[in-house]
C-alpha positions, 0 to 999 in steps of 0.5 A: 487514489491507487486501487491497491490502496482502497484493497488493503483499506477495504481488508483492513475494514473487514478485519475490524468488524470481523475482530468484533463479529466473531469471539475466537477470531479465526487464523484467515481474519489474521490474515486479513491484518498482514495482507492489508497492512503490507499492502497499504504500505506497499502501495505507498511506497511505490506511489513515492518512489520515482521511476528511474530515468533512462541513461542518456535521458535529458535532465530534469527540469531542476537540473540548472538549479544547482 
């Protein structure tokens, strides 16, 4: 598992509890929220993406499947 993925998991736990730890929640718990969310999806998209292959690189191994 990606570390950015158990970050984001890890912001988003502390939010949590601390949503239900304090009775006006402060700004920076928000914070929390946006950060590990965006992170979360952030790092998921990068794990799904494929690196680019160089130009002039040999095609892929499902190359002749066409």
């Amino acid at each position: 598992m990606d570390i950015g993925i158990l970050a984001a998991i890890a912001m988003l736990a502390v939010w949590a509890a601390g949503t239900f730890a304090f009775s006006p929640a402060p700004d920076w718990l928000h914070g929390l929220l946006t950060a590990g969310v965006f992170l979360l999806i952030w790092r998921i998209v990068v794990r799904g993406t494929p690196s680019p292959r160089a130009p002039g690189a040999a095609p892929g191994p499902r190359a002749d499947r066409r």
